[in-house]
N, C-alpha and C positions, 0 to 999 in steps of 0.2 A: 592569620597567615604565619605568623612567626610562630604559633604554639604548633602547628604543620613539619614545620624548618626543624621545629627539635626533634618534634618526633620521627620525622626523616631521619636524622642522623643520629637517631637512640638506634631504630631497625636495623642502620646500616652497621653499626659494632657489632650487631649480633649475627647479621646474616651477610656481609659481606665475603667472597670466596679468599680464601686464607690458606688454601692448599701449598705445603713446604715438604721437601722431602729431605730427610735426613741425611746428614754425612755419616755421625756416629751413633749408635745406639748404645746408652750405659744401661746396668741392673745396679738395684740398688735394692739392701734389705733392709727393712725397717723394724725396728724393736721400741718397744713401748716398756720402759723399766719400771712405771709405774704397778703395772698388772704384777712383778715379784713379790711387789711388799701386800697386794690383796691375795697374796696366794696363800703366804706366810700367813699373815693375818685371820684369814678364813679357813686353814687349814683344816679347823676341828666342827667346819659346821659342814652336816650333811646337807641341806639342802641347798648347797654354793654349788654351781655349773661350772668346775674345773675345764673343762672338755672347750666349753662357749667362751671362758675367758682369753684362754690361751691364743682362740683363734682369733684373739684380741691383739696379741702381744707382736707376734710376728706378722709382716706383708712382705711384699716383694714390688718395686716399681719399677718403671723403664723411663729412661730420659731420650727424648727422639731429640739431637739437636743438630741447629746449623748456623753461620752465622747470621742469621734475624729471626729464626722464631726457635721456639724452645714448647715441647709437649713433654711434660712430670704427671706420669697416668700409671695410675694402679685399681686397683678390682672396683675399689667405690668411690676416688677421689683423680681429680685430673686438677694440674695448674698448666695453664696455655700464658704463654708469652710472644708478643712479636714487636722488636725492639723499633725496626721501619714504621711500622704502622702506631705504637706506643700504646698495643692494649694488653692487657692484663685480665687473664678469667678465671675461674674455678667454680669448682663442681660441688655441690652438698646434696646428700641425699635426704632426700623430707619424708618421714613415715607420719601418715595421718592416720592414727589408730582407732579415730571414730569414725570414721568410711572406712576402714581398712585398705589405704590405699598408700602406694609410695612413688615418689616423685623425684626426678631430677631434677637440681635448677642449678643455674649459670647463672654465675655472679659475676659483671665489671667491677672493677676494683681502678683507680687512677694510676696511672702508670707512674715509677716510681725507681730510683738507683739503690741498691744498698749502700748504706757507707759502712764501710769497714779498717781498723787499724789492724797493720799486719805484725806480728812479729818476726825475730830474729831464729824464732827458735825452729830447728830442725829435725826429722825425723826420718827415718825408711821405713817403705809401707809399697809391700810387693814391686821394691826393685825401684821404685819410683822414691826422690826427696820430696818433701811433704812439708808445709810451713802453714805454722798455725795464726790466725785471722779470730778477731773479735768485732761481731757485730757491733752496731750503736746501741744495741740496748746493754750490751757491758756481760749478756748473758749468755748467748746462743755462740759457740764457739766450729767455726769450721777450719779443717785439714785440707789444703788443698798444694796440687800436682803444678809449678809450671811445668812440666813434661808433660803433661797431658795438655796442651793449649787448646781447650775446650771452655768458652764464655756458660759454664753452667753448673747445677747443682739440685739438689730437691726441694722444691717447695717453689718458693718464687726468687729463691737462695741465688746469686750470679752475683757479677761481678768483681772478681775476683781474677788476677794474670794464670790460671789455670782449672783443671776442673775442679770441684772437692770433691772429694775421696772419703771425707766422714765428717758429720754434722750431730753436735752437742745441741740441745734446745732444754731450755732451765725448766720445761714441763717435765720432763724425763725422756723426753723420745729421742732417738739416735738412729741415724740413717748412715748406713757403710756402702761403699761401693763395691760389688760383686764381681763384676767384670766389664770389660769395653770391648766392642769392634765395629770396625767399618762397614756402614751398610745404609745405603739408598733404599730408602721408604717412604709413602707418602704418609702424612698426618695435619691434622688439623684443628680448628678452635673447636671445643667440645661442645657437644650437641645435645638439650636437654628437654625435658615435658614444659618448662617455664625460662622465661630469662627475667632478670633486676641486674638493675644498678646497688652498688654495696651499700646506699642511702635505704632504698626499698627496702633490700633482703634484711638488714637492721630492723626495719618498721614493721616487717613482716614478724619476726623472732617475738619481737617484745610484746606484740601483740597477743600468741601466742604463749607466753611468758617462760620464752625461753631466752637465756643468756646469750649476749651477742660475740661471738668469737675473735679473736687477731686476726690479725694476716694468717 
């Protein structure tokens, strides 16, 4: 009966209706600084796919938010938040290239605050002051607006008294904000071929012998 109870309330994270409609909708462009230095690096070998990396380097993502849930979704990757409810999802794409086949999966993750220390320091950035914030890992540095009074950011990035506006991560990736406007939309937890808990999707990886990723 109780191994029932869980599994009841595994389904119900995943399939529960979780429909929010946007107040604000931000762009946000994403650059991957690591792809410059294989560019440089591989400049002189002809059989490097200059064309395939690139389309590596830049994305483009939309943040749907409102005060309780938050969709960060771009062409192959979505992070869902809903602060009421306390879930946390994300998307990976699984290519299995011995069936030749590819898969969506949604992953729970335990719901979670950032902590962040802020600084003092100041900036202009499109008209907006801008103050810069150090994650807890002492790495990931973001820019963010109290004039923008938006609880959000990219990735599962929040909490912070404004929006951010640009995020540093010690990988090399850099996420800038493109634009904001007001706009009622519906959106919701993302929807996959498979669902795990971030226990599973871990045991699934390794299994495969693939590296287990961060947040």
């Amino acid at each position: 009966m109780r191994y029932f109870f869980f599994i009841g309330i595994w389904l119900h994270l995943f399939t529960a209706d979780t429909t929010c409609y946007s107040s604000y909708i931000l762009k946000y462009h994403y650059v991957d600084t690591r792809v410059d230095k294989l560019l440089l690096e591989l400049a002189d070998n002809e059989a490097f796919n200059k064309e395939a990396m690139l389309k590596r380097r830049d994305k483009d993502f939309e943040l749907f938010v409102n005060d309780s849930c938050v969709l960060f979704k771009g062409a192959d990757k979505e992070f869902f938040r809903h602060n009421k409810k306390k879930i946390l999802l994300k998307t990976f794409i699984w290519y299995d290239r011995k069936n030749d086949m590819k898969e969506k999966i949604v992953v729970s993750y335990p719901y979670f605050m950032p902590t962040w220390t802020i600084y003092p320091e100041i900036l202009e950035w499109k008209d907006y002051k801008v103050y810069k914030a150090l994650y807890k890992d002492r790495k990931t540095v973001a820019w963010f607006s109290p004039d923008i009074p938006l609880d959000g950011g990219p990735e599962f990035f929040h909490g912070l008294p404004g929006a951010i506006v640009k995020l540093e991560k010690p990988n090399g990736i850099v996420y800038t904000l493109v634009s904001i406007k007001k706009e009622k939309k519906p959106f919701g937890r993302p929807q996959g071929d498979r669902y795990m808990t971030r226990k599973e999707f871990s045991a699934f990886l390794e299994a495969h012998g693939v590296a287990v990723p961060g947040n």
